[in-house]
PDB file of N, CA, C and O in Angstrom:
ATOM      1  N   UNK A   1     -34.802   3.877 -27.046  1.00  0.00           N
ATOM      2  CA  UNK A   1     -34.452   4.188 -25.667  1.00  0.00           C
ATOM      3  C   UNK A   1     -32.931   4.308 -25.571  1.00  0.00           C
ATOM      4  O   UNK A   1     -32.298   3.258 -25.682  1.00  0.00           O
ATOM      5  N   UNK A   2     -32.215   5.522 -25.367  1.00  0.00           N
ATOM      6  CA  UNK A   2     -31.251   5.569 -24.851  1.00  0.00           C
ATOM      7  C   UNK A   2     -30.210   5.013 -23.721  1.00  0.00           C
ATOM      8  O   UNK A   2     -30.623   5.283 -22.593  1.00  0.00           O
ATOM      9  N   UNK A   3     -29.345   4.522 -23.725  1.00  0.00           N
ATOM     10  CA  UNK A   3     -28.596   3.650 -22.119  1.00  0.00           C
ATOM     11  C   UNK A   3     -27.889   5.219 -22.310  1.00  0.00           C
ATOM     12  O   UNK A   3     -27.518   5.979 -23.204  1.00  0.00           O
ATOM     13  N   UNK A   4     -28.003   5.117 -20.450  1.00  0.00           N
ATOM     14  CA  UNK A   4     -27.359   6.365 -20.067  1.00  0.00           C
ATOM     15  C   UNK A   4     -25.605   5.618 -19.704  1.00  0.00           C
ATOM     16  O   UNK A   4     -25.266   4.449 -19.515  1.00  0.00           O
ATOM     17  N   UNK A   5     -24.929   6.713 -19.726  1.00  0.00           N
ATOM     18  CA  UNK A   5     -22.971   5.961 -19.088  1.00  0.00           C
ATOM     19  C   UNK A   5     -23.064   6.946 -17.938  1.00  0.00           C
ATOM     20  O   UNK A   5     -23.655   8.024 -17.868  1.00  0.00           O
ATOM     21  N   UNK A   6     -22.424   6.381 -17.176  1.00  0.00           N
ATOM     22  CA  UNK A   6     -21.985   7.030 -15.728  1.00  0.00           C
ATOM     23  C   UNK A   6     -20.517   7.242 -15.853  1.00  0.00           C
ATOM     24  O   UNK A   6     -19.684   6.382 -16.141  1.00  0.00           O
ATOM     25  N   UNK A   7     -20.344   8.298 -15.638  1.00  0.00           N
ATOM     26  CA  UNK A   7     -18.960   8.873 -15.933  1.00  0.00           C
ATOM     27  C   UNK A   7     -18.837   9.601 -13.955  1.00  0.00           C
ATOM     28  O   UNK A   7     -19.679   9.983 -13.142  1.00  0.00           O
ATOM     29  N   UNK A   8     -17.318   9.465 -13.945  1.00  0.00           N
ATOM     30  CA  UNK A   8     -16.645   9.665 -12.749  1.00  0.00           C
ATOM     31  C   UNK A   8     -16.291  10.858 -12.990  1.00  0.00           C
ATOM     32  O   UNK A   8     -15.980  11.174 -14.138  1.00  0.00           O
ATOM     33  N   UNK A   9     -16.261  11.943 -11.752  1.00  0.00           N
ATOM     34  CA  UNK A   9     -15.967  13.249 -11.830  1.00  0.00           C
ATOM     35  C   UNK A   9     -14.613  13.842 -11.391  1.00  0.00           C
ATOM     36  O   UNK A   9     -14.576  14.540 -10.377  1.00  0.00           O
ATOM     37  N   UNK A  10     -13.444  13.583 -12.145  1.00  0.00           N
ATOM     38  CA  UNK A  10     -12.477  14.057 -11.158  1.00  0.00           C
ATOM     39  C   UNK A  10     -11.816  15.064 -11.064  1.00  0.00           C
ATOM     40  O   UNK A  10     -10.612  14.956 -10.834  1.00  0.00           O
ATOM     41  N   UNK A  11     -12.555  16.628 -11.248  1.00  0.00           N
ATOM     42  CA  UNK A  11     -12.314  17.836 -10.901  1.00  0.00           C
ATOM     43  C   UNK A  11     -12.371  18.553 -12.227  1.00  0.00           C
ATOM     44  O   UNK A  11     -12.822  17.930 -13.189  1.00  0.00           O
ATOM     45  N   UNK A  12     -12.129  19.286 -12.317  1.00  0.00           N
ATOM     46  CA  UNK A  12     -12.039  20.529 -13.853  1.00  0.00           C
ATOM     47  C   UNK A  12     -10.358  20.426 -14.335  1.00  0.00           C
ATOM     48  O   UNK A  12      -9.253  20.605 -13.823  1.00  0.00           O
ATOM     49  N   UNK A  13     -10.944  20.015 -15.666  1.00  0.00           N
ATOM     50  CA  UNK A  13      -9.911  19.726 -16.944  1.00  0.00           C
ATOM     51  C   UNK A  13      -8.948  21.506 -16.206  1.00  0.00           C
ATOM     52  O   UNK A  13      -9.283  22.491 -15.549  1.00  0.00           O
ATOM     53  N   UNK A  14      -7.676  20.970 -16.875  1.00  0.00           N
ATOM     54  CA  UNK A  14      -6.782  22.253 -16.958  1.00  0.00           C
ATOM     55  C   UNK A  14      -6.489  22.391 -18.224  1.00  0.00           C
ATOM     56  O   UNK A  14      -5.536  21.924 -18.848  1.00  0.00           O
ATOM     57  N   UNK A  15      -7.799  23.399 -18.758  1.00  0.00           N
ATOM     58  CA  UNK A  15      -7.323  23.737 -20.118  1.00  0.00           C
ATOM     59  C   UNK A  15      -7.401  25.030 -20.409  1.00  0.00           C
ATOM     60  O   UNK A  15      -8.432  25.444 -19.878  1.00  0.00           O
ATOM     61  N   UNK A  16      -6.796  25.981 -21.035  1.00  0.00           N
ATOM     62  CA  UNK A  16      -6.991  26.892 -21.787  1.00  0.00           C
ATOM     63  C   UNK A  16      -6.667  27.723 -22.918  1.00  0.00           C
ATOM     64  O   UNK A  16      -5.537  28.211 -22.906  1.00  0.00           O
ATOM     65  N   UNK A  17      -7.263  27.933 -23.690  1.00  0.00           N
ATOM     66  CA  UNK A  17      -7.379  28.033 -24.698  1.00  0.00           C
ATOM     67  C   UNK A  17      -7.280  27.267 -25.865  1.00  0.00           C
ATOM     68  O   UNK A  17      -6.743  27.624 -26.914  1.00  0.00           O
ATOM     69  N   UNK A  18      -7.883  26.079 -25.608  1.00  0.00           N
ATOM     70  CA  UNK A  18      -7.783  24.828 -26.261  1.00  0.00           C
ATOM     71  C   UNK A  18      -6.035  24.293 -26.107  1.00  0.00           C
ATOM     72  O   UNK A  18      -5.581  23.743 -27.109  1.00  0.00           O
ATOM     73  N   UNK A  19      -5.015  24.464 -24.791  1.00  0.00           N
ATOM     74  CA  UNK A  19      -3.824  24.153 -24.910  1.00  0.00           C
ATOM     75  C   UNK A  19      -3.887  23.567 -23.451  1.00  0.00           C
ATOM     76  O   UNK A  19      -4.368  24.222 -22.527  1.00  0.00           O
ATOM     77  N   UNK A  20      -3.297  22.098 -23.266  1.00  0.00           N
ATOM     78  CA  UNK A  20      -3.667  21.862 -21.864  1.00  0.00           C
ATOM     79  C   UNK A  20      -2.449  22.116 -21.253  1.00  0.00           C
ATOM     80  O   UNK A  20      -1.358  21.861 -21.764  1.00  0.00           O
ATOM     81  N   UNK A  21      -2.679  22.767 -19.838  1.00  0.00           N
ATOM     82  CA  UNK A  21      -1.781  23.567 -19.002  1.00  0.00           C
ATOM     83  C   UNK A  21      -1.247  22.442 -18.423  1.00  0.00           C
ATOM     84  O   UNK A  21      -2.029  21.611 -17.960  1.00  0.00           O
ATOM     85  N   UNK A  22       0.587  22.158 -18.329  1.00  0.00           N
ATOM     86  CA  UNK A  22       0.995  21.343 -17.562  1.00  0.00           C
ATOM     87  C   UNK A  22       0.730  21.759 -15.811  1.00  0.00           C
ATOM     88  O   UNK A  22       0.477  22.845 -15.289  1.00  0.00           O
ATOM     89  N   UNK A  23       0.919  20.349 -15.201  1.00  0.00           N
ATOM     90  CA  UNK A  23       0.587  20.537 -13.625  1.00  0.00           C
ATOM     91  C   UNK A  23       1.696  21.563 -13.107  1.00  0.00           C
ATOM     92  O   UNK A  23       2.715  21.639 -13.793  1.00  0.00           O
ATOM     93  N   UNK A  24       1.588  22.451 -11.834  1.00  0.00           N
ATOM     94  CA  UNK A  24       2.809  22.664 -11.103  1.00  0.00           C
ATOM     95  C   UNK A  24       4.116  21.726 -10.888  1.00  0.00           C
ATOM     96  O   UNK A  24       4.242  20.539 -10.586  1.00  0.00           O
ATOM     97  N   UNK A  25       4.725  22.419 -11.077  1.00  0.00           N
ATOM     98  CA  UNK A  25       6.389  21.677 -10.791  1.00  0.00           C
ATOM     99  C   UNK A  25       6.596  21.592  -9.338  1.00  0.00           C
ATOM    100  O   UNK A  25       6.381  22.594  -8.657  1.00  0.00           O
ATOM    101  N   UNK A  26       7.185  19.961  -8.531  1.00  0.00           N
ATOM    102  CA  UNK A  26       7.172  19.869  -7.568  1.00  0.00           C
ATOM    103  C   UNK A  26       7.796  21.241  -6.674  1.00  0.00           C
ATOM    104  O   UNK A  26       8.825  21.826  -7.012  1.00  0.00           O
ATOM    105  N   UNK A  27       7.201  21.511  -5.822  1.00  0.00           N
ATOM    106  CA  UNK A  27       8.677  22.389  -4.936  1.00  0.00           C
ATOM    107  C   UNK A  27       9.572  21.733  -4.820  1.00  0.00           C
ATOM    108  O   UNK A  27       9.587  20.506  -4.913  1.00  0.00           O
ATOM    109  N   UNK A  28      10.756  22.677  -4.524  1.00  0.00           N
ATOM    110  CA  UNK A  28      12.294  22.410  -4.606  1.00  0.00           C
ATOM    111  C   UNK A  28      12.331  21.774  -3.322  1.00  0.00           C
ATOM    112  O   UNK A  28      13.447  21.289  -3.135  1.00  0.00           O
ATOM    113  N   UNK A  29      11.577  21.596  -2.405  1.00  0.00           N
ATOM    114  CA  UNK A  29      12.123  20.722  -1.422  1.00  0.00           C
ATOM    115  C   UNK A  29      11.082  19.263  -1.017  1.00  0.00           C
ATOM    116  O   UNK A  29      10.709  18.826   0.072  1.00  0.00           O
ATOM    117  N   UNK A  30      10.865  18.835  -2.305  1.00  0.00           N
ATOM    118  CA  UNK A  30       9.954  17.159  -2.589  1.00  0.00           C
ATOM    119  C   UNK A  30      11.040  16.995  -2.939  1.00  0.00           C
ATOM    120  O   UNK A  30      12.018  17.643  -3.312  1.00  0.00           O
ATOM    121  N   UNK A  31      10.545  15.407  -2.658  1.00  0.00           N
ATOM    122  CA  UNK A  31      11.227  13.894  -3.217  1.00  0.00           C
ATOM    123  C   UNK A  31      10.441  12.786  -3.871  1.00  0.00           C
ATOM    124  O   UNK A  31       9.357  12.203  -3.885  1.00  0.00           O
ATOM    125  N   UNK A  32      11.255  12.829  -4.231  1.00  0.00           N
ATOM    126  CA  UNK A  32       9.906  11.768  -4.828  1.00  0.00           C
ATOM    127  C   UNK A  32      10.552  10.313  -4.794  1.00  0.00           C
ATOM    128  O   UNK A  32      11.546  10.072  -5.479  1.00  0.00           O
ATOM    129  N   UNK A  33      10.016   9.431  -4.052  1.00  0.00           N
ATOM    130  CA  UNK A  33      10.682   8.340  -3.528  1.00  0.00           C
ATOM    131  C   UNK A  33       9.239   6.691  -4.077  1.00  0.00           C
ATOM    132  O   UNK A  33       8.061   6.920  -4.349  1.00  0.00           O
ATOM    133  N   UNK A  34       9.695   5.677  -4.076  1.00  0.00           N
ATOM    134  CA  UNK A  34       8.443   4.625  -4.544  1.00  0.00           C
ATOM    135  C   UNK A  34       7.692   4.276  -3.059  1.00  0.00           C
ATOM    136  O   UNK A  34       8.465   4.292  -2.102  1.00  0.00           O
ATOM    137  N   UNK A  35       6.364   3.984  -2.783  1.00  0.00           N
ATOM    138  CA  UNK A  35       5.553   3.554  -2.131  1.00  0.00           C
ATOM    139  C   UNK A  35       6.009   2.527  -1.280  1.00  0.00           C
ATOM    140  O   UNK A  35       5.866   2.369  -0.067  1.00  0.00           O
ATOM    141  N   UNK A  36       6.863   1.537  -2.553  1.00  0.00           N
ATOM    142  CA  UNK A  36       7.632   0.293  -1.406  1.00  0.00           C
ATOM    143  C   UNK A  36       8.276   0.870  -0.503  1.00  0.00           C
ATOM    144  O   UNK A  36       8.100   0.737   0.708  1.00  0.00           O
ATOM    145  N   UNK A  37       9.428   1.860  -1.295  1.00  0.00           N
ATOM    146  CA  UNK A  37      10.313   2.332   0.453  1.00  0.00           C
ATOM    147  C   UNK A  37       9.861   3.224   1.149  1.00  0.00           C
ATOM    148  O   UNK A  37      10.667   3.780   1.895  1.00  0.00           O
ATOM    149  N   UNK A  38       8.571   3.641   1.163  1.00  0.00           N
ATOM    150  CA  UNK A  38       8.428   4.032   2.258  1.00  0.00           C
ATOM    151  C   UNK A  38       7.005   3.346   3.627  1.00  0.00           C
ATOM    152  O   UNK A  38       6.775   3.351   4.837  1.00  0.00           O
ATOM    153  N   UNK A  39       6.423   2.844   2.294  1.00  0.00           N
ATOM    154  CA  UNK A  39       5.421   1.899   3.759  1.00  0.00           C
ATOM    155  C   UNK A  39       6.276   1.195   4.934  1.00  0.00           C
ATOM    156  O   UNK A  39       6.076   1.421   6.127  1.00  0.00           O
ATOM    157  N   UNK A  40       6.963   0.574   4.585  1.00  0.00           N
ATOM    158  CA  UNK A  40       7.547  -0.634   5.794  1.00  0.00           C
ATOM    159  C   UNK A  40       7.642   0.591   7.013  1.00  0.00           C
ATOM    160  O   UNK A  40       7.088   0.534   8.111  1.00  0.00           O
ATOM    161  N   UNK A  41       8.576   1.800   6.455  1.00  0.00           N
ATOM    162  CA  UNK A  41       8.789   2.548   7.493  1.00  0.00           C
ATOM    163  C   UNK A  41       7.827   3.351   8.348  1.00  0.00           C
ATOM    164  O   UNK A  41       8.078   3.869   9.436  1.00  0.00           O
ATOM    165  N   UNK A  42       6.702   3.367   7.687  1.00  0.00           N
ATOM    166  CA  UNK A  42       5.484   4.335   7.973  1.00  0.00           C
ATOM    167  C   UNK A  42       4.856   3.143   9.063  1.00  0.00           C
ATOM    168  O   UNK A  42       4.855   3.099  10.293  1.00  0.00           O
ATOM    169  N   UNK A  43       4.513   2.536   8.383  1.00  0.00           N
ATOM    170  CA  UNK A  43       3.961   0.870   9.088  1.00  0.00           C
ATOM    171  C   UNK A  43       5.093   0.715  10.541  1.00  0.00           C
ATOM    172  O   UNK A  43       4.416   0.551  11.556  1.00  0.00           O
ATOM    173  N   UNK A  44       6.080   0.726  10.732  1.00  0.00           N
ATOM    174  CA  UNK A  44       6.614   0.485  11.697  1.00  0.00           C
ATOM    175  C   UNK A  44       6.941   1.856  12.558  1.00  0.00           C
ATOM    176  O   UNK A  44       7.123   1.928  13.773  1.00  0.00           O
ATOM    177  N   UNK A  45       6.960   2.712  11.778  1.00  0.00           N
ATOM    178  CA  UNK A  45       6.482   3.638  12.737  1.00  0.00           C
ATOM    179  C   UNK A  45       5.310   4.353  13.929  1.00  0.00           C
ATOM    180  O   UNK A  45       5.370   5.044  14.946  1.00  0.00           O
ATOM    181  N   UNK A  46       3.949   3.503  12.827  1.00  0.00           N
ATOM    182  CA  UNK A  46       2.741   3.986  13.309  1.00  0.00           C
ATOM    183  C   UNK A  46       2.483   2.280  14.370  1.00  0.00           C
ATOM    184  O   UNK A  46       1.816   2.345  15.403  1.00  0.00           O
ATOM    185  N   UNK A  47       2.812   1.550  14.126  1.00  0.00           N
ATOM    186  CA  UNK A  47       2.666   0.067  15.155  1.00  0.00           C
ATOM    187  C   UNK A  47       3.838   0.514  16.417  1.00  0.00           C
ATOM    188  O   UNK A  47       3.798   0.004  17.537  1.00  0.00           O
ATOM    189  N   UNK A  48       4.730   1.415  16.059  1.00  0.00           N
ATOM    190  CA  UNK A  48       5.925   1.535  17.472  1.00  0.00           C
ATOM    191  C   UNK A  48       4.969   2.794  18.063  1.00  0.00           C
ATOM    192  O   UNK A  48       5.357   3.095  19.192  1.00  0.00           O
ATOM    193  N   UNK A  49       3.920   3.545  17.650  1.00  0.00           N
ATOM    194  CA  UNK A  49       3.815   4.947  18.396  1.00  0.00           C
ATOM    195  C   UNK A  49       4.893   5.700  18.239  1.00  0.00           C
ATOM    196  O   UNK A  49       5.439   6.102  19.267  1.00  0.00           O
ATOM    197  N   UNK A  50       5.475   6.084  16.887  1.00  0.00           N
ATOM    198  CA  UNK A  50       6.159   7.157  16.954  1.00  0.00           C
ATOM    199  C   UNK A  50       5.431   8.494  17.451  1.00  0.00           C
ATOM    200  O   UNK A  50       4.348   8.801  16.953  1.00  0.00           O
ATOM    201  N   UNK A  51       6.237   9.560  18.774  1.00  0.00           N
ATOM    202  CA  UNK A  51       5.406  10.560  18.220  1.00  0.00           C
ATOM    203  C   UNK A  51       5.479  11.467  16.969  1.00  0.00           C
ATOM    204  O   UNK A  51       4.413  11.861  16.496  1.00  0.00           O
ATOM    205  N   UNK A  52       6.663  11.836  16.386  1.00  0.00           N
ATOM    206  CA  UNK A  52       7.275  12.301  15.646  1.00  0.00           C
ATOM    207  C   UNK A  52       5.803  12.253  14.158  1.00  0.00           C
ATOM    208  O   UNK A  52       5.530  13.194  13.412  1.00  0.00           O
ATOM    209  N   UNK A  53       5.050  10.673  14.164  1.00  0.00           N
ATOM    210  CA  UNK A  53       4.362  10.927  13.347  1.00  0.00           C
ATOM    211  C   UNK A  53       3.166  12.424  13.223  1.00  0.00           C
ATOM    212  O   UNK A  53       2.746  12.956  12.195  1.00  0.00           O
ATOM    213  N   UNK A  54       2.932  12.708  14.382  1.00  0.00           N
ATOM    214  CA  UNK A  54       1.985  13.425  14.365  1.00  0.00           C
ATOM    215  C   UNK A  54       2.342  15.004  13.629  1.00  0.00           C
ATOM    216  O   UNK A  54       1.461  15.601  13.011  1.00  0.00           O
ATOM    217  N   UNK A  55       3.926  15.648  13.809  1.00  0.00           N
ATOM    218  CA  UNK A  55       4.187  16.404  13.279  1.00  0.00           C
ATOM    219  C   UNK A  55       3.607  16.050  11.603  1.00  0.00           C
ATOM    220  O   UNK A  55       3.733  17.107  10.985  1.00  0.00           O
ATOM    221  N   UNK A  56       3.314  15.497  11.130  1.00  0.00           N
ATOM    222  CA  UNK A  56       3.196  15.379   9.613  1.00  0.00           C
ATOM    223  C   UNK A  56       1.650  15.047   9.257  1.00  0.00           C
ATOM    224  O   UNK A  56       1.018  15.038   8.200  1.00  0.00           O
ATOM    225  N   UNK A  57       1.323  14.781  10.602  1.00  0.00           N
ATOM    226  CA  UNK A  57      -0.202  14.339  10.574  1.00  0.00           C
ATOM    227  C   UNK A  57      -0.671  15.805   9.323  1.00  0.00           C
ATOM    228  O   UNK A  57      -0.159  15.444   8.264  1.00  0.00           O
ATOM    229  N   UNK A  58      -0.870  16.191   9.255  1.00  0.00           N
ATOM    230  CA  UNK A  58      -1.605  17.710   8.257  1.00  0.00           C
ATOM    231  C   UNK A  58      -0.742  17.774   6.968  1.00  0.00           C
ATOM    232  O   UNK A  58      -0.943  18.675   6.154  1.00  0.00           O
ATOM    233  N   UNK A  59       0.118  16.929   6.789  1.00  0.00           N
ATOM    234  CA  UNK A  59       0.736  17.150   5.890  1.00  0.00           C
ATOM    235  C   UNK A  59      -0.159  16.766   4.510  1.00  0.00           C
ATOM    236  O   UNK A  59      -1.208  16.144   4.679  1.00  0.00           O
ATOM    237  N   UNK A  60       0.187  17.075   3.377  1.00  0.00           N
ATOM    238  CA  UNK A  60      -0.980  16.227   1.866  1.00  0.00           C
ATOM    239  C   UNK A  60       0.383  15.821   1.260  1.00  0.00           C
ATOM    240  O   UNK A  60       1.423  16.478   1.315  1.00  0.00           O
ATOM    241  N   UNK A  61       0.210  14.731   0.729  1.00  0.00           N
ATOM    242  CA  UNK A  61       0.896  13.765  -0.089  1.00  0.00           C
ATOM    243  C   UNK A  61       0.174  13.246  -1.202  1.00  0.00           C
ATOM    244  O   UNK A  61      -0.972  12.796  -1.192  1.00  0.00           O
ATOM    245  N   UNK A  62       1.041  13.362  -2.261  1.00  0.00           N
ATOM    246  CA  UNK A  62       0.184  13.313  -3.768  1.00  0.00           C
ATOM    247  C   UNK A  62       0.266  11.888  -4.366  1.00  0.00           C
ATOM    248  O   UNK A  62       1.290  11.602  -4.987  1.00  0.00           O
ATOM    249  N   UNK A  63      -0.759  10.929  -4.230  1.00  0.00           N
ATOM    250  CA  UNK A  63      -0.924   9.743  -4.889  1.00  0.00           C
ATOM    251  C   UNK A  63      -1.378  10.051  -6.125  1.00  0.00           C
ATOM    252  O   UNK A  63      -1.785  11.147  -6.512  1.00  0.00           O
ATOM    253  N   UNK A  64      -1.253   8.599  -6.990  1.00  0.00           N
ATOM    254  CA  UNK A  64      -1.826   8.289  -8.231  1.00  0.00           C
ATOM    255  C   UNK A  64      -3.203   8.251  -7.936  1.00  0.00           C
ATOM    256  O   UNK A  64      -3.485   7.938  -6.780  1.00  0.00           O
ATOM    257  N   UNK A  65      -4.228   8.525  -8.801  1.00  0.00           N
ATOM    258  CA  UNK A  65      -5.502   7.996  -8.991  1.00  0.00           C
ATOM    259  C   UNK A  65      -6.288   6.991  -8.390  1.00  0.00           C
ATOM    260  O   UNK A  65      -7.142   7.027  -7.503  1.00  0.00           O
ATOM    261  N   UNK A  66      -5.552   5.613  -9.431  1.00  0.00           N
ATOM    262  CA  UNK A  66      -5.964   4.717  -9.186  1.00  0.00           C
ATOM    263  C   UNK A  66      -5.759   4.176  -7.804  1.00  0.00           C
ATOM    264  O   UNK A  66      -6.677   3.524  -7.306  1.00  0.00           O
ATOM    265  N   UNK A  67      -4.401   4.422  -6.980  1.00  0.00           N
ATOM    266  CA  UNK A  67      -4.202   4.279  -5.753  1.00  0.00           C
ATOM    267  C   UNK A  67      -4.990   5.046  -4.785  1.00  0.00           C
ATOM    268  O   UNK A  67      -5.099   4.547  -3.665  1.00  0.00           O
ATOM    269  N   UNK A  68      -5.481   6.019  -4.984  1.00  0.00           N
ATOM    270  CA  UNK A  68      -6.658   6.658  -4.077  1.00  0.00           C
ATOM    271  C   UNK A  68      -7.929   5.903  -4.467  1.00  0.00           C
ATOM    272  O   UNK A  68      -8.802   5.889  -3.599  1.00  0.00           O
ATOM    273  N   UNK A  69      -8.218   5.207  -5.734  1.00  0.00           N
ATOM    274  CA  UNK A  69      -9.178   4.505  -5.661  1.00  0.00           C
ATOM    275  C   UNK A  69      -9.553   3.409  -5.021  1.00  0.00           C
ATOM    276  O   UNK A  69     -10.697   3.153  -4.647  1.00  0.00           O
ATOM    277  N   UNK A  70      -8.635   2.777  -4.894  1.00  0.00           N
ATOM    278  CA  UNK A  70      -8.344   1.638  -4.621  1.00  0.00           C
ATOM    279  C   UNK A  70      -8.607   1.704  -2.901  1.00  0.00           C
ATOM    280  O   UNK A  70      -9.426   1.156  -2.163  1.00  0.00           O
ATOM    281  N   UNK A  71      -7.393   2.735  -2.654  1.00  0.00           N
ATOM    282  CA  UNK A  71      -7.856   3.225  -0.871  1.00  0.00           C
ATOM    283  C   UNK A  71      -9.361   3.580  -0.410  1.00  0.00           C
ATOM    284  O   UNK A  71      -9.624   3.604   0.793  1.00  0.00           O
ATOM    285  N   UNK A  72     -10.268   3.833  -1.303  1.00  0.00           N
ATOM    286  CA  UNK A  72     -11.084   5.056  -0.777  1.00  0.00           C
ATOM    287  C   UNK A  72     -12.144   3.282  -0.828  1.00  0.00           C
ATOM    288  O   UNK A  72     -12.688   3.042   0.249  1.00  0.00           O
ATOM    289  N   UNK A  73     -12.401   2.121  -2.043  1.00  0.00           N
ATOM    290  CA  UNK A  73     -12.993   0.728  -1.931  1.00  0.00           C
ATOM    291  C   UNK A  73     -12.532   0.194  -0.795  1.00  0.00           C
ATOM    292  O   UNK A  73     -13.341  -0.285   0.000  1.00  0.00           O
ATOM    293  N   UNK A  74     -11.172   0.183  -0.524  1.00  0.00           N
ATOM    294  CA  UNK A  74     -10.666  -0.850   0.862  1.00  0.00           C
ATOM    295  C   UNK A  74     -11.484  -0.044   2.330  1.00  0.00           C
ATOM    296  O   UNK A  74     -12.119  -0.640   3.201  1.00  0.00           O
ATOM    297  N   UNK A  75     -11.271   1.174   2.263  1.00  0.00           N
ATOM    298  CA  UNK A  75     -11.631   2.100   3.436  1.00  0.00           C
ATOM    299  C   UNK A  75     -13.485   1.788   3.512  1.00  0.00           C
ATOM    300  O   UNK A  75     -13.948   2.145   4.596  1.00  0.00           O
ATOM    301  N   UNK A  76     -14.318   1.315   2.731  1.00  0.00           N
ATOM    302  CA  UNK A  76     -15.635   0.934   2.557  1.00  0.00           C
ATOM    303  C   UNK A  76     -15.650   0.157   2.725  1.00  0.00           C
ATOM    304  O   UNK A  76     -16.528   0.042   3.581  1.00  0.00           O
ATOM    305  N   UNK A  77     -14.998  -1.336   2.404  1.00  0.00           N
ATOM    306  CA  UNK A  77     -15.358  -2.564   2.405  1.00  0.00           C
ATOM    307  C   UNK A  77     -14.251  -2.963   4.491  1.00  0.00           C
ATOM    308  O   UNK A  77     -14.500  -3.740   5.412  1.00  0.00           O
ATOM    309  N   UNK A  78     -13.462  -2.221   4.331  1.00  0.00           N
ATOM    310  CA  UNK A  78     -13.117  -2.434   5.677  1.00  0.00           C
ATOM    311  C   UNK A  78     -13.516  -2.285   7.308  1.00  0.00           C
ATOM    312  O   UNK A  78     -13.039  -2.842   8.297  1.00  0.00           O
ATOM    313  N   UNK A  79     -14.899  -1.013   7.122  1.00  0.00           N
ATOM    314  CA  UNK A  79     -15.747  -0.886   7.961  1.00  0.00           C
ATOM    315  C   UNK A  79     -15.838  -2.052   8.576  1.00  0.00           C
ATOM    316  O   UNK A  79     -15.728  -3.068   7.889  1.00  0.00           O
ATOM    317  N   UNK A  80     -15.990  -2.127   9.556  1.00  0.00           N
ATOM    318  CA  UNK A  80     -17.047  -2.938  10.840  1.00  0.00           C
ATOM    319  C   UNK A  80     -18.625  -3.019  10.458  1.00  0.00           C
ATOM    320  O   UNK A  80     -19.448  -2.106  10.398  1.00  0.00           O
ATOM    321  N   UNK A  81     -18.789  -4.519  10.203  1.00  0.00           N
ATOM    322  CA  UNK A  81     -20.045  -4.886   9.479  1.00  0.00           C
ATOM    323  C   UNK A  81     -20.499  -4.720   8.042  1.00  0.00           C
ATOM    324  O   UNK A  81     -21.616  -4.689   7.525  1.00  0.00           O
ATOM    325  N   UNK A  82     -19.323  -4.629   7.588  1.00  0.00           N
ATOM    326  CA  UNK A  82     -19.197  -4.605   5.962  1.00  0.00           C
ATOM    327  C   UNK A  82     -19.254  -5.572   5.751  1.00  0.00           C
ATOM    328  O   UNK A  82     -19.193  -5.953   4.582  1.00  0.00           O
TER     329      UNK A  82
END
């Protein structure tokens, strides 16, 4: 009897021709700044009602992996009646 593995799907390899394609290069107008400096400010922005946040509301911001993993368990286990 075979044990089956459960493998996680996280989108289509970038490969071709057996040579793996590096990612896009940020645009020229990113920053790339650490998580510490910028929560406190995000956090005290979104507890003051900035409106200013909402301009960015649509914006995409590129996390690590594991940090979207991590978000996507807290966002489940944080429900109401979890």
């Amino acid at each position: 009897m075979a044990i089956r593995q459960l493998r996680v799907y996280t989108g289509p390899e970038l490969e071709s021709g057996g040579l793996k394609l590096m990612a896009a290069a940020p645009a020229a107008n990113t920053v790339r700044v650490s998580l510490s400096e910028v929560l406190p400010l995000l956090a005290d922005a979104v507890s003051s009602s900035r409106t200013w946040l909402s301009d960015f509301a649509e914006d995409e911001i590129e996390i690590s992996a594991d940090l979207h993993d991590v978000l996507q368990a807290y966002r489940h286990f944080r429900r109401p009646g979890a």
